[in-house]
N, C-alpha and C positions, 0 to 999 in steps of 0.2 A: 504493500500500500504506500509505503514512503519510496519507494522508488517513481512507483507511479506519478504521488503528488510533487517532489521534485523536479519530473521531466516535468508536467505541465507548468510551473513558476518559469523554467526555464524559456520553453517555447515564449509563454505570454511575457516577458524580460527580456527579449529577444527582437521583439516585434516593436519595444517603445512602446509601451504602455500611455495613454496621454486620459484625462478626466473630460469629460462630456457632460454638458451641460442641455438639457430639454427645455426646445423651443416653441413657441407658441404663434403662430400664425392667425393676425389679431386683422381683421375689418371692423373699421370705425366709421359709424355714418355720422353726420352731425350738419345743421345749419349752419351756415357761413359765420354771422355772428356770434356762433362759441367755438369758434376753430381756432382763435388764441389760447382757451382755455384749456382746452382738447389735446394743445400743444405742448403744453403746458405740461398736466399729467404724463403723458407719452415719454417726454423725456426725462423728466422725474424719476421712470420707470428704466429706463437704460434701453426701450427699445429702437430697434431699428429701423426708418421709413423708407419702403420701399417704393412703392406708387402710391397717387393721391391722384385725386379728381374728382369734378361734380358727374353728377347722374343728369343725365339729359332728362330734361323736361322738369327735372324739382330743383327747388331749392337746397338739395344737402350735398355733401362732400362727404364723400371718400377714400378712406386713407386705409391703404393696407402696409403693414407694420409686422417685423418680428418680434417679437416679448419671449427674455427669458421665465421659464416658470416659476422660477423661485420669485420675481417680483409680481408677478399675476395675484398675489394674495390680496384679497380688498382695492383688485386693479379698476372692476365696474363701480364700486359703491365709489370712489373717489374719483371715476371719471361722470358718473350720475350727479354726485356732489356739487362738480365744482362747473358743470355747464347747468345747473337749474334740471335734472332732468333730459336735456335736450339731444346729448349725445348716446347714442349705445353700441355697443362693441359684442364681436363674434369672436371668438378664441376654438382655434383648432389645435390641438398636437400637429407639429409639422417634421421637426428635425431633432438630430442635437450635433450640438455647437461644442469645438476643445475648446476649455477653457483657459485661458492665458494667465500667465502669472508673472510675477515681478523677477526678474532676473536677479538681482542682487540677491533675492531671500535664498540661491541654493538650492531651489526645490528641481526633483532629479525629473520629475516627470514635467516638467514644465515645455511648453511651446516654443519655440523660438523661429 
């Protein structure tokens, strides 16, 4: 058995092991007038904006965004919050993301 669980440490130590972090693929509708606010939250949030644009024929804008999960916590209640209501958002599971770290700290499994 210790042979066994050996080889696999090796293989997987072998390959660069790196930390992944789970991504949220986030559509935000909202009228124009809280799309500073909208703004606002999202980056609060550390995510990413990919595309944005209004919907033909209405008034609202949409903005599709990556969001890490870890910050998705209480991400609708503070984006309901702070547009009146006005904004609301779709979160899908999409990807995941290596996570980067500070070079100085040492850390072996770190990005670079």
């Amino acid at each position: 058995m210790t042979a066994v669980k050996d080889a696999c440490r090796q293989a997987v130590l072998k390959e660069k092991p790196r930390l992944a972090e789970a991504m949220y693929f986030c559509e935000l509708n909202t009228p124009i007038d809280s799309l500073s606010k909208m703004y606002g939250v999202v980056s609060r949030r550390r995510a990413r904006v990919l595309k944005e644009g209004m919907h033909e024929g209405s008034a609202l804008f949409t903005v599709h965004a990556y969001l890490h999960v870890s910050e998705s916590f209480g991400f609708t209640d503070e984006l309901r919050k702070e547009t009146s209501g006005a904004a609301s958002a779709l979160l899908a599971l999409s990807q995941f993301e290596a996570v980067f770290c500070d070079i100085l700290t040492g850390d072996p499994f770190c990005v670079k």
